[in-house]
Backbone as ProteinMPNN parsed JSONL, in Angstrom:
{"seq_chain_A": "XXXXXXXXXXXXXXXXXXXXXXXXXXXXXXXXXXXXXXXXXXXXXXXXXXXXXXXXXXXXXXXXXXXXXXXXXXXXXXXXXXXXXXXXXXXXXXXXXXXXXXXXXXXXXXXXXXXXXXXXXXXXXXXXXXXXXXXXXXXXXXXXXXXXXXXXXXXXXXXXXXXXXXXXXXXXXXXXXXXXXXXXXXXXXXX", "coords_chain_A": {"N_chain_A": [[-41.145, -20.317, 7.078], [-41.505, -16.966, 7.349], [-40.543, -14.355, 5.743], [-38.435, -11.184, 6.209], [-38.602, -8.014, 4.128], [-36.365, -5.778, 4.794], [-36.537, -2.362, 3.33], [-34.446, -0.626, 3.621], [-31.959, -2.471, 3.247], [-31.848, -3.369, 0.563], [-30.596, -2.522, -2.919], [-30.545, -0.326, -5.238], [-30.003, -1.001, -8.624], [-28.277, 1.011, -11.669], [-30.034, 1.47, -15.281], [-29.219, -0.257, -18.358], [-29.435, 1.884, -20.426], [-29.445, 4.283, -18.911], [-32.244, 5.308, -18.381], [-33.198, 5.146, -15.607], [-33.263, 3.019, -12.67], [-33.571, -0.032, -10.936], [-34.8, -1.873, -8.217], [-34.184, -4.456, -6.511], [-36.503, -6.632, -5.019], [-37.601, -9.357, -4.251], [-36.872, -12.704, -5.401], [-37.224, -15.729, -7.256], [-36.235, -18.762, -8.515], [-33.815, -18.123, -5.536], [-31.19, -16.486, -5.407], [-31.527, -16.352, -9.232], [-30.973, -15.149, -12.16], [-31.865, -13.047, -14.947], [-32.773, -15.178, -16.803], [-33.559, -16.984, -15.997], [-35.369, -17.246, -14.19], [-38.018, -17.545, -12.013], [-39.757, -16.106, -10.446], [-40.101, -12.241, -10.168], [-39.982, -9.295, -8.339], [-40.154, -6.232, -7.897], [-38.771, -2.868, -7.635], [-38.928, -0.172, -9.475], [-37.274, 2.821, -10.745], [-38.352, 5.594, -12.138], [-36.539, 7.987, -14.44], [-36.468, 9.086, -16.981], [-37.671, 9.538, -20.729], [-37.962, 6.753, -22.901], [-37.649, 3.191, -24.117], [-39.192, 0.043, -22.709], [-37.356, -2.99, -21.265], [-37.405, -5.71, -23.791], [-39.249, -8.885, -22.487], [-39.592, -11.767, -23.248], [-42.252, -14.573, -22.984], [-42.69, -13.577, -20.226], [-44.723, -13.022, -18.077], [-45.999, -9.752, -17.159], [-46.899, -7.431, -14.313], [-47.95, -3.794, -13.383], [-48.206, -1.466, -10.893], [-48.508, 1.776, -9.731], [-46.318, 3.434, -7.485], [-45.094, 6.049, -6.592], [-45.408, 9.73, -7.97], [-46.294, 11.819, -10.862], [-47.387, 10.205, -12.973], [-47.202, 7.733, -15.601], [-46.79, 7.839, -18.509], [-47.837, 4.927, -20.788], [-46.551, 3.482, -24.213], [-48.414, 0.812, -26.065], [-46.583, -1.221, -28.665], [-46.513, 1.025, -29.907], [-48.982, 2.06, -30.664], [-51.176, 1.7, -29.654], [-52.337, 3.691, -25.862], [-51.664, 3.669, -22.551], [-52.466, 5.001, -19.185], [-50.871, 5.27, -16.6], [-51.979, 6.038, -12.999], [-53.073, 8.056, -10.227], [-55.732, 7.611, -10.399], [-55.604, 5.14, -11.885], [-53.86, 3.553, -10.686], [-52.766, 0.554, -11.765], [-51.707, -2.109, -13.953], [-51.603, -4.522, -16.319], [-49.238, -6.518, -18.537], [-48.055, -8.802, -21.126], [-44.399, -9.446, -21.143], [-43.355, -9.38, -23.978], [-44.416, -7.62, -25.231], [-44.055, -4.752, -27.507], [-42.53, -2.106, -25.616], [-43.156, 1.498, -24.998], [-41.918, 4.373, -22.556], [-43.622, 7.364, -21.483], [-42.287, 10.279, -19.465], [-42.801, 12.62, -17.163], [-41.765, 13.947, -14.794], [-39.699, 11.842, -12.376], [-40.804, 8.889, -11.434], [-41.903, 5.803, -9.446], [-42.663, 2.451, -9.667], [-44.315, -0.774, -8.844], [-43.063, -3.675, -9.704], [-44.237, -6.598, -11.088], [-43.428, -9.484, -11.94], [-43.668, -12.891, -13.552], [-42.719, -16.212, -14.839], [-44.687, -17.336, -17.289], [-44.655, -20.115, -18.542], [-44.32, -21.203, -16.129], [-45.493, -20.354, -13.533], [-48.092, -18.362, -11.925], [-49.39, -14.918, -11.616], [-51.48, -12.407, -9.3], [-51.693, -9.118, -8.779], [-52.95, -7.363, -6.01], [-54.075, -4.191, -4.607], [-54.631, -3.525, -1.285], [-55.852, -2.645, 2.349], [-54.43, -1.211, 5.063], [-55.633, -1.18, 8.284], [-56.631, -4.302, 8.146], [-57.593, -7.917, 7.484], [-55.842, -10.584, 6.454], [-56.461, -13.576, 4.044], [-55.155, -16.386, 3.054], [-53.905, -17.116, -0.134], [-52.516, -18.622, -1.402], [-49.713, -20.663, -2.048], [-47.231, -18.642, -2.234], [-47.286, -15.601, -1.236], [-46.653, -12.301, -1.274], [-46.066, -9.243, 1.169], [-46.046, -6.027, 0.714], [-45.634, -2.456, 2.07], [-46.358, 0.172, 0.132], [-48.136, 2.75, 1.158], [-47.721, 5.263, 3.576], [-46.92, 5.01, 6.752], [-47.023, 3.368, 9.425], [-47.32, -0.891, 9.591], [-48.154, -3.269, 11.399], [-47.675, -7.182, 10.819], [-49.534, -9.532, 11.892], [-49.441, -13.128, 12.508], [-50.312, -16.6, 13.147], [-47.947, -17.103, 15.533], [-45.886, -15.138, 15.109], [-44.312, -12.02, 14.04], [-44.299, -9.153, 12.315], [-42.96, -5.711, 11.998], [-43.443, -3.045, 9.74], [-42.157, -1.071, 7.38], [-42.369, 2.011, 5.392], [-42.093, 0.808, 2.253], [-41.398, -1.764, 2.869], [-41.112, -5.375, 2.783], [-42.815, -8.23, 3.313], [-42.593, -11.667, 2.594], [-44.144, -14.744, 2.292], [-44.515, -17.94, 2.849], [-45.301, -21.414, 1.925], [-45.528, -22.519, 4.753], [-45.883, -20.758, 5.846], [-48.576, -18.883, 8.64], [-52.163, -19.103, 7.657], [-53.86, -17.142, 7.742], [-53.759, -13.973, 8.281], [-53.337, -10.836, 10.68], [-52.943, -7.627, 9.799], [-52.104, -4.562, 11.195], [-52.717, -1.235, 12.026], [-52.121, 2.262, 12.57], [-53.309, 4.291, 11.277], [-54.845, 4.75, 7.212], [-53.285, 2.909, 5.574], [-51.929, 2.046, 2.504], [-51.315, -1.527, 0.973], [-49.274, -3.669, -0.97], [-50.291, -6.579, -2.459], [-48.953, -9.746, -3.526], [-50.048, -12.379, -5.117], [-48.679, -15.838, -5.409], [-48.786, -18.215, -7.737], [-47.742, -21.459, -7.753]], "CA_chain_A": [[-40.957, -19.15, 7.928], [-41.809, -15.579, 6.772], [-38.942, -13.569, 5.253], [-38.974, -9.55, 6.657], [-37.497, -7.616, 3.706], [-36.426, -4.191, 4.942], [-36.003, -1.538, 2.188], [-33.152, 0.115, 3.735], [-31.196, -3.323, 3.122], [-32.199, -3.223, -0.502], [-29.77, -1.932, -3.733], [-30.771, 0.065, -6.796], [-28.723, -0.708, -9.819], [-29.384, 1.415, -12.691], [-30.841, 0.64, -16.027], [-27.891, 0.278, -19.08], [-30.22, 3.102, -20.893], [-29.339, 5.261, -18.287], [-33.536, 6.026, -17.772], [-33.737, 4.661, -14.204], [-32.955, 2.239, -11.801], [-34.634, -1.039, -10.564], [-34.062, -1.983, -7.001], [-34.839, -6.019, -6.613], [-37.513, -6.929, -3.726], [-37.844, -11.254, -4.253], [-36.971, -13.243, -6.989], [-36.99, -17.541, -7.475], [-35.084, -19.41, -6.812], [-33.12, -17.708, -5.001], [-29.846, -16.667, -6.69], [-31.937, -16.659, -10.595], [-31.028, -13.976, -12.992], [-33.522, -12.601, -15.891], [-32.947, -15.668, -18.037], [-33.613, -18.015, -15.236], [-36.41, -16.282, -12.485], [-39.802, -17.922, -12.215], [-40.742, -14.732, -10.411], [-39.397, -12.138, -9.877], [-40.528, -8.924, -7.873], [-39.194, -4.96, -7.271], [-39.734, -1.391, -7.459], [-38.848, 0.534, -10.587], [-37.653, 4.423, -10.646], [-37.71, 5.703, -14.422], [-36.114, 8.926, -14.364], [-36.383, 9.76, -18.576], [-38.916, 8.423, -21.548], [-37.476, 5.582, -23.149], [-39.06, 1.246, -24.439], [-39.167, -1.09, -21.835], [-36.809, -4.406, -21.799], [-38.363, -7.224, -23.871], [-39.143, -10.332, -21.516], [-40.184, -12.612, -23.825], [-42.708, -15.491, -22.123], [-43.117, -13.08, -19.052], [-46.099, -11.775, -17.507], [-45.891, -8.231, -16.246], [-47.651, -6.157, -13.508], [-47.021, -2.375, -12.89], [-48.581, -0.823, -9.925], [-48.127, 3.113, -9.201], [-46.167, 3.996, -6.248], [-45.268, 7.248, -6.15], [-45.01, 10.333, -9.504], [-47.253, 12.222, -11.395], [-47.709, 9.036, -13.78], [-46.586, 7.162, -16.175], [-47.388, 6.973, -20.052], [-46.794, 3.955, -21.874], [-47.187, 3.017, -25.357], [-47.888, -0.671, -26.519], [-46.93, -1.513, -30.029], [-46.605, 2.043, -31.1], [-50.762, 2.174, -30.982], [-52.631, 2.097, -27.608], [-51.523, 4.44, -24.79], [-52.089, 3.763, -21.338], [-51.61, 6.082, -18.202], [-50.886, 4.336, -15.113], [-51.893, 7.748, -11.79], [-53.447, 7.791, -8.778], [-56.653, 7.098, -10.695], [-55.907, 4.45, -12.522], [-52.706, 2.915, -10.491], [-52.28, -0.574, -11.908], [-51.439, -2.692, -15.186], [-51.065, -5.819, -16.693], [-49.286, -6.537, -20.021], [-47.194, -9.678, -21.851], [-42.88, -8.936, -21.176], [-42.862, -9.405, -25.159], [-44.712, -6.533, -25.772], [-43.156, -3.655, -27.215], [-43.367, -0.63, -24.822], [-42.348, 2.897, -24.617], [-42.527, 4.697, -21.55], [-42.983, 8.72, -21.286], [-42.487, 10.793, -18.114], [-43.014, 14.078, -16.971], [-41.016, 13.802, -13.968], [-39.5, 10.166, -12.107], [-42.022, 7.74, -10.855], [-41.584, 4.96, -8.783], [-43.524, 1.578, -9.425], [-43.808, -1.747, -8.308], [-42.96, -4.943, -10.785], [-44.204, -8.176, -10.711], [-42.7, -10.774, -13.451], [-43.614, -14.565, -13.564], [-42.651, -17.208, -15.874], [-45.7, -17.842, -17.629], [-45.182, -21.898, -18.283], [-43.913, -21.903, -14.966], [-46.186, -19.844, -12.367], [-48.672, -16.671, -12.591], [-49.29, -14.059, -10.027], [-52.025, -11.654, -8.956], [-51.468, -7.93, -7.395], [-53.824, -6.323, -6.063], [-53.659, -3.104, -3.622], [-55.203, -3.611, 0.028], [-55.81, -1.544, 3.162], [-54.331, -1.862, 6.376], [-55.514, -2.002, 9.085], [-57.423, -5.411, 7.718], [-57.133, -9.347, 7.794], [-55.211, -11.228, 5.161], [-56.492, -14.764, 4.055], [-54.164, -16.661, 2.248], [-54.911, -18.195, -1.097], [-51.401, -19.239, -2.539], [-47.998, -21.266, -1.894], [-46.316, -17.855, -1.795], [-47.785, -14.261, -0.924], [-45.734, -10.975, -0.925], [-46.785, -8.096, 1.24], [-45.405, -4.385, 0.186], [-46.1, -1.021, 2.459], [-46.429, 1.043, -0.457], [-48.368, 4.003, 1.261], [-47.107, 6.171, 4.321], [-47.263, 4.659, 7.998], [-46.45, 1.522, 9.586], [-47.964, -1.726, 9.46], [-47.835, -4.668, 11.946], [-48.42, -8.436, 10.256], [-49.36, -10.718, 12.873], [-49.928, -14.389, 11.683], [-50.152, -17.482, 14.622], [-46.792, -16.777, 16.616], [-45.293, -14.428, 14.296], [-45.265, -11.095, 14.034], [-43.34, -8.211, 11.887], [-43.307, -4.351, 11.998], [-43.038, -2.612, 8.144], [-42.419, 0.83, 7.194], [-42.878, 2.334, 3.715], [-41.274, 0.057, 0.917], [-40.687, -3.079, 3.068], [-41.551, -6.218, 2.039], [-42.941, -9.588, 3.691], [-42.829, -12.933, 1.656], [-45.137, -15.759, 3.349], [-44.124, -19.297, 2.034], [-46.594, -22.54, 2.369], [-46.05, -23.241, 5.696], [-46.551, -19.665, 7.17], [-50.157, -18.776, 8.689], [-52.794, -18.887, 6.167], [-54.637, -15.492, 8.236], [-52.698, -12.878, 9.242], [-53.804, -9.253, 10.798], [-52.295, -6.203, 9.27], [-52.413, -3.657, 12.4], [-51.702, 0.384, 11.556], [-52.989, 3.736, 13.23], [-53.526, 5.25, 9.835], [-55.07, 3.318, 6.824], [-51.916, 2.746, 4.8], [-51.877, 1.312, 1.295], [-50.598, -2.614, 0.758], [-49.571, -4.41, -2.223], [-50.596, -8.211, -2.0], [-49.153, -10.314, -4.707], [-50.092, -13.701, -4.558], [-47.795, -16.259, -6.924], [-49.458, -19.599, -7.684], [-46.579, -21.882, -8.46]], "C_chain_A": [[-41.003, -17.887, 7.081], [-40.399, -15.091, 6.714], [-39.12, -11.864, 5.408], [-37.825, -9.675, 5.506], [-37.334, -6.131, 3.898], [-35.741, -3.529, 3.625], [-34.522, -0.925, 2.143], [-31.79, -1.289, 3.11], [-30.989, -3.621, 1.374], [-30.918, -2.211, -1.819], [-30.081, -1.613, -4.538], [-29.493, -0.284, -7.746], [-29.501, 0.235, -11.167], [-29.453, 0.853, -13.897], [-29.242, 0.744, -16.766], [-28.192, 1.3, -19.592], [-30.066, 4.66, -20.261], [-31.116, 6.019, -18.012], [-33.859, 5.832, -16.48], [-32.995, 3.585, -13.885], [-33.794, 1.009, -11.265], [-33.598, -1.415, -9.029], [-34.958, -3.995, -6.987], [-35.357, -6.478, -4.988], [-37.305, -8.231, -3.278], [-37.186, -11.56, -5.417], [-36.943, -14.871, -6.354], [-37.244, -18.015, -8.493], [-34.133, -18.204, -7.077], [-31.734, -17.315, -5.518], [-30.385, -16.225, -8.465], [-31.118, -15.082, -10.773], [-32.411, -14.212, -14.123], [-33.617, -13.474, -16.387], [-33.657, -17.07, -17.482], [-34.846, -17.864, -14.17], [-37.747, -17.304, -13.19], [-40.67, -17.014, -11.596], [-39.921, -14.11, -9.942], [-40.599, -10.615, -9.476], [-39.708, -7.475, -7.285], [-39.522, -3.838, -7.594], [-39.034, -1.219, -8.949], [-38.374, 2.381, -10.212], [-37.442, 4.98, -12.174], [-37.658, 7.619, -14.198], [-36.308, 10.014, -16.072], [-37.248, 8.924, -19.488], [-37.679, 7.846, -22.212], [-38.399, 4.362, -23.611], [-38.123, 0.887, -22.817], [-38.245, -2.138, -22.329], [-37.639, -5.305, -22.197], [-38.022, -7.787, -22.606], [-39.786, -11.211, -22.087], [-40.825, -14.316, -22.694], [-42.979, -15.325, -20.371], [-44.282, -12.631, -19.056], [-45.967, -10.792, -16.439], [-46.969, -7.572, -15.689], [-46.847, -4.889, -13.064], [-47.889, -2.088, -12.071], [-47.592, 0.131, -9.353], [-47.594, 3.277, -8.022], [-45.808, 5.429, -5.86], [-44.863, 8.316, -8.09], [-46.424, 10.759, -10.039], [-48.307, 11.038, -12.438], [-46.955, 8.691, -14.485], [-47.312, 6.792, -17.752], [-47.388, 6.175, -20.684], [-47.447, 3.512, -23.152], [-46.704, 1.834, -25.908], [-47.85, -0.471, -27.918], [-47.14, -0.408, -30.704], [-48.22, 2.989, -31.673], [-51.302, 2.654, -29.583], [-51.805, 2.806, -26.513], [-52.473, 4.195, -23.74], [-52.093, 4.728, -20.348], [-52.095, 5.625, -17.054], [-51.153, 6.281, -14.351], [-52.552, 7.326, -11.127], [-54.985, 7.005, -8.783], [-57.036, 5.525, -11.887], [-53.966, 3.378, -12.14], [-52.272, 1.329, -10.999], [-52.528, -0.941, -13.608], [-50.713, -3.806, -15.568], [-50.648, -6.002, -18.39], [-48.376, -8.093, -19.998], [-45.527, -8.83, -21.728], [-42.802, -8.785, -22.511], [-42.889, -7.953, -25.542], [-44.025, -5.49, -26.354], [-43.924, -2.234, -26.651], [-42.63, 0.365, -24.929], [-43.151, 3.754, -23.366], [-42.193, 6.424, -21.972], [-42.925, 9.143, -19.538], [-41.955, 11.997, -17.91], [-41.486, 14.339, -16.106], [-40.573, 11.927, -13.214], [-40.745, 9.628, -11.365], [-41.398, 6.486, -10.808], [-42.317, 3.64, -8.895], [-42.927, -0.265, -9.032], [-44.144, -2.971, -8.76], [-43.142, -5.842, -10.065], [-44.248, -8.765, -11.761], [-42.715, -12.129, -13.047], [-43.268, -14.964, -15.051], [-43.938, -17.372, -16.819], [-46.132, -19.108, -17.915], [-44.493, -22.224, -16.917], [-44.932, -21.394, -13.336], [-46.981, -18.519, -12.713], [-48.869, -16.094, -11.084], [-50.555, -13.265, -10.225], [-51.528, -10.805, -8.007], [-52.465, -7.2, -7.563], [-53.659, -5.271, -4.888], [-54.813, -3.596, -2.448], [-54.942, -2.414, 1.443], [-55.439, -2.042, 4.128], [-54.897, -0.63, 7.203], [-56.296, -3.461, 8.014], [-57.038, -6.835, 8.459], [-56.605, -10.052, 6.586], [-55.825, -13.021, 4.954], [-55.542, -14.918, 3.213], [-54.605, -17.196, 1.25], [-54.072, -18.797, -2.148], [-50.206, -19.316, -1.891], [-47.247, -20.016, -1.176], [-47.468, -16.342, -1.954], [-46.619, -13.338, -0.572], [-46.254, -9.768, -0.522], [-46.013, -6.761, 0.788], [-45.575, -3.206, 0.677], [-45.777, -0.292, 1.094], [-46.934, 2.812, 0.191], [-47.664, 4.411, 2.668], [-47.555, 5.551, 5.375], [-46.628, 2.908, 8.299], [-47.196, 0.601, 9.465], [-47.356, -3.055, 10.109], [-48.34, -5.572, 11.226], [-48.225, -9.243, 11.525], [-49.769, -11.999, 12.267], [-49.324, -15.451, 12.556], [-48.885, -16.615, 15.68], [-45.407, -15.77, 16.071], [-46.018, -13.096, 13.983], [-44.049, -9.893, 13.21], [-43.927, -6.693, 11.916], [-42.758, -4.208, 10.628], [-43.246, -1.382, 8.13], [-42.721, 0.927, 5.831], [-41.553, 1.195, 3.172], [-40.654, -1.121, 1.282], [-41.278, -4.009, 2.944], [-42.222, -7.3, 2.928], [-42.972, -10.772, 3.295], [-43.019, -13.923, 2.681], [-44.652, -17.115, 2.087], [-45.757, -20.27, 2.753], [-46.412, -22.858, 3.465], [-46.277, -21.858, 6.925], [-48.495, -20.04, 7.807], [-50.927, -18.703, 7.615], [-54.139, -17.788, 6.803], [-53.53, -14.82, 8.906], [-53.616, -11.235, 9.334], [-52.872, -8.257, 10.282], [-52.962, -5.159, 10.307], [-51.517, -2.407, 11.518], [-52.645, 1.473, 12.077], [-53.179, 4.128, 12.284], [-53.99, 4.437, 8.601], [-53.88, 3.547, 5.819], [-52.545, 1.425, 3.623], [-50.639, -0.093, 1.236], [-50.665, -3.204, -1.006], [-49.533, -5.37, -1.901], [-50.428, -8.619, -3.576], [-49.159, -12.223, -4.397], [-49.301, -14.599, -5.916], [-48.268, -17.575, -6.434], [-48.431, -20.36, -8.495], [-46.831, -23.346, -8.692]], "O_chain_A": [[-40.411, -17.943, 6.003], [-39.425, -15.356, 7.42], [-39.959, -11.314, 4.694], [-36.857, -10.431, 5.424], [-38.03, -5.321, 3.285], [-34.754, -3.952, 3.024], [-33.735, -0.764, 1.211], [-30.762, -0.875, 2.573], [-29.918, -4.104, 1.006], [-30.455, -1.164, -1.369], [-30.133, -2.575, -5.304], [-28.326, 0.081, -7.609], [-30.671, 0.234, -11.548], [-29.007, -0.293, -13.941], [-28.301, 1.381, -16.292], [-27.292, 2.123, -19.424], [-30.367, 5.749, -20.751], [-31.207, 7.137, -17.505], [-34.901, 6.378, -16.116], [-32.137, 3.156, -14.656], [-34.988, 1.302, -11.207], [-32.394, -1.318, -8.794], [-36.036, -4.405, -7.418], [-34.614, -6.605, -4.015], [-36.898, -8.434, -2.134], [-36.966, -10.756, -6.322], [-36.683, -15.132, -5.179], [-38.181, -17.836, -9.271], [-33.788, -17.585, -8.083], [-31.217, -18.204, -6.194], [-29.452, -15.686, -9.061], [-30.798, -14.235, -9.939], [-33.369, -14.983, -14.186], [-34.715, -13.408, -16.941], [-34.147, -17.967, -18.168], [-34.962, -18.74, -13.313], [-38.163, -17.599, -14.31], [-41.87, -16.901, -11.846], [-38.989, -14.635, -9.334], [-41.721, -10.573, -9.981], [-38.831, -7.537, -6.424], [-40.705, -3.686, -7.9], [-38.618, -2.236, -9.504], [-39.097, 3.079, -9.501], [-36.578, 4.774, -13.027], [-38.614, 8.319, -13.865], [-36.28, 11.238, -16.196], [-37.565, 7.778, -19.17], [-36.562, 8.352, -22.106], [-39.627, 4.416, -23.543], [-37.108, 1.236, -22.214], [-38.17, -2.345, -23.54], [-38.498, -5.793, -21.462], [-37.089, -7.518, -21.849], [-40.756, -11.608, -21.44], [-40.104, -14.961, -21.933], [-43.275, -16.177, -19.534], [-44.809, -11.933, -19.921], [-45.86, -10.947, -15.223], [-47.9, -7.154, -16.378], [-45.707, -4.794, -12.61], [-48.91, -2.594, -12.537], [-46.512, -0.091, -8.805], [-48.482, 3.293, -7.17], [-46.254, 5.909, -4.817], [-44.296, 7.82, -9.064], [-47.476, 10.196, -9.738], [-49.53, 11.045, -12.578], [-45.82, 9.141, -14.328], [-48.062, 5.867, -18.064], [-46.749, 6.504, -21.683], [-48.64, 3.216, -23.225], [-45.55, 1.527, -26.206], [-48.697, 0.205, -28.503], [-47.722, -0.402, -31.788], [-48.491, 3.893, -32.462], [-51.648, 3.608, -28.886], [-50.637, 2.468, -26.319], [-53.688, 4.379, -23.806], [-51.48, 5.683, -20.825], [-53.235, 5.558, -16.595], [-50.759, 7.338, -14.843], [-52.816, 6.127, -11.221], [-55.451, 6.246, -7.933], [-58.06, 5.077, -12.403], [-53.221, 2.812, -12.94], [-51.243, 0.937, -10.449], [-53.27, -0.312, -14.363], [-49.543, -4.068, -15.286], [-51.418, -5.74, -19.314], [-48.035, -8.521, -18.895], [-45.438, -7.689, -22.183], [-42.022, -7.85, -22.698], [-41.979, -7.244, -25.97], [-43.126, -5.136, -25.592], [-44.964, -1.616, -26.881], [-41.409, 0.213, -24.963], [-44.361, 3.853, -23.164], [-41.163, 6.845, -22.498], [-43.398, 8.479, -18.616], [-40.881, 12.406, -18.352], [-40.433, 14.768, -16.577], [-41.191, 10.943, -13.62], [-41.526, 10.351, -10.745], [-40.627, 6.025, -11.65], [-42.879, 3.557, -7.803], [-41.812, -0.781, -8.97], [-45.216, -3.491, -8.453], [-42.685, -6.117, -8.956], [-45.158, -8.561, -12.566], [-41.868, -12.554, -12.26], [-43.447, -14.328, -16.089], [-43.438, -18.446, -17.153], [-47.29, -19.504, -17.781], [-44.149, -23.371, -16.632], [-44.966, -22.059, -12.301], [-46.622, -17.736, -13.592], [-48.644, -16.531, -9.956], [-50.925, -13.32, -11.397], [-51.08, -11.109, -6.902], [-52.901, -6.592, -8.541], [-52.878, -5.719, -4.049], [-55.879, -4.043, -2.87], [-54.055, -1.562, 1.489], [-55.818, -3.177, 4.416], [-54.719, 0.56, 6.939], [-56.333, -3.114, 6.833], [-56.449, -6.983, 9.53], [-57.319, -9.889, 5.597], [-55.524, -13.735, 5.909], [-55.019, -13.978, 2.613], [-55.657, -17.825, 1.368], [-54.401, -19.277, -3.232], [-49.664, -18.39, -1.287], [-46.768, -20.061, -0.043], [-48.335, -16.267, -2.825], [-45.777, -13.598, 0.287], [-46.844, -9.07, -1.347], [-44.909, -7.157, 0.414], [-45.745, -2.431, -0.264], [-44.556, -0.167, 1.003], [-46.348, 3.841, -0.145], [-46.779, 3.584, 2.885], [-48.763, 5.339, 5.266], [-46.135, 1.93, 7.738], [-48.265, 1.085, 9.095], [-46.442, -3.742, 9.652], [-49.438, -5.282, 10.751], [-47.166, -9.552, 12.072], [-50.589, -11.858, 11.361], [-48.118, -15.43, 12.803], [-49.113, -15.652, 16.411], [-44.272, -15.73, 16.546], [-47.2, -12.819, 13.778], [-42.904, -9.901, 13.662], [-45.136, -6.465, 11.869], [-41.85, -4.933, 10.221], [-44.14, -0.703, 8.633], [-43.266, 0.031, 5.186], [-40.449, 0.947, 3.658], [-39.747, -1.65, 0.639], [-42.468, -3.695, 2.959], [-41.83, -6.769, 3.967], [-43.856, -11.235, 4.016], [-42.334, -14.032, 3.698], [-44.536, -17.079, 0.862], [-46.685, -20.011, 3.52], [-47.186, -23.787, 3.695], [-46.607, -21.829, 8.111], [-49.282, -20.949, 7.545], [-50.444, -18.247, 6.578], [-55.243, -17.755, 6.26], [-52.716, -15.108, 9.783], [-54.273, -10.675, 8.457], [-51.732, -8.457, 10.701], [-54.172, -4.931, 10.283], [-50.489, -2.391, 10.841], [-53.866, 1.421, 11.931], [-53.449, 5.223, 12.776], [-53.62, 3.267, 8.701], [-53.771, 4.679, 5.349], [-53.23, 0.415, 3.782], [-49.431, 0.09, 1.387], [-51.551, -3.196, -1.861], [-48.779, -5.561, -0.947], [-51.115, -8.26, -4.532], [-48.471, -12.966, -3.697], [-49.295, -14.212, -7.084], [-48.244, -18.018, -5.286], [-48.2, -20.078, -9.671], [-46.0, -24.028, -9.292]]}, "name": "protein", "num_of_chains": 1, "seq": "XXXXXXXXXXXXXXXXXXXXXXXXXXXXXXXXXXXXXXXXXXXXXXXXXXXXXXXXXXXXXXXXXXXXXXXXXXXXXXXXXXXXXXXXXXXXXXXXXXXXXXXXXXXXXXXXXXXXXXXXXXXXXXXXXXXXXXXXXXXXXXXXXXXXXXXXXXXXXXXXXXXXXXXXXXXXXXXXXXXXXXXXXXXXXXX"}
């Protein structure tokens, strides 16, 4: 059965660093903490520059949700810059990172195990059709407007920043209905 996660229900805690806050979307199983998660899944707000937490044996995705951008530097060498033109990024949890920032920016983490499960996110448009192509799928309103998911006899309304998680025995098509085309994040986790 599909899991609606509304944002408003949702808790930021902030970082110990005092640069930001992480608000937690999914994680499993159910209950895990960081030492224990085989995935885990949530927004980000980074308020000040600062490194990133190791996650040794994680694999990390960042995708832009809202902020001028986001600088980050791996290893002291290569600089990235996540923005509107270049919203997404994949690195290793080991890595070492430093993040700068102009002003706060908002993005949206996805962390697997790596000997235990991997994930793909990629951004999508609604209105559309969703096929399915993994165990577990997480949808995300990231951009502005609503978004119906219909899928067989099931059906949810989503506003900005709410979530959907589809398990193996949901529909494996679902419609994404919206008067406006609104930005989705689709992460699919192959477990």
């Amino acid at each position: 059965m599909a899991t609606f996660i509304p944002h408003e229900y949702l808790r930021a805690a902030p970082w110990k660093n005092g640069g930001g806050s992480t608000t937690e979307i999914a994680i499993a199983p159910l209950g895990a903490g960081f030492d224990d998660f085989d995935w885990r899944i949530s927004l980000a707000t980074i308020t000040a520059s600062g490194p990133f937490s190791s996650f040794p044996g994680i694999d990390r995705s960042l995708m832009l949700v809202d902020g001028d951008g986001l600088q980050l530097t791996f290893e002291g060498t290569r600089t990235v810059v996540l923005s509107a033109a270049q919203p997404m990024l994949w690195f290793p949890g080991e890595a070492a990172v430093s993040a700068q920032v102009k002003g706060p920016t908002t993005d949206f983490n996805v962390m697997t195990r790596r000997d235990r499960c991997r994930h793909q996110l990629e951004k999508i448009t609604a209105p559309g059709k969703l096929a399915r192509r993994s165990a577990a799928t997480l949808l995300f309103v990231a951009g502005e407007g609503a978004v119906l998911a219909r899928g067989d006899d099931q059906q949810f309304a989503l506003a900005r920043y709410d979530a959907l998680l589809l398990d193996a025995d949901d529909a494996q098509e679902w419609r994404l209905e919206a008067l406006q085309r609104t930005a989705v994040f689709r992460v699919d986790l192959f477990i």
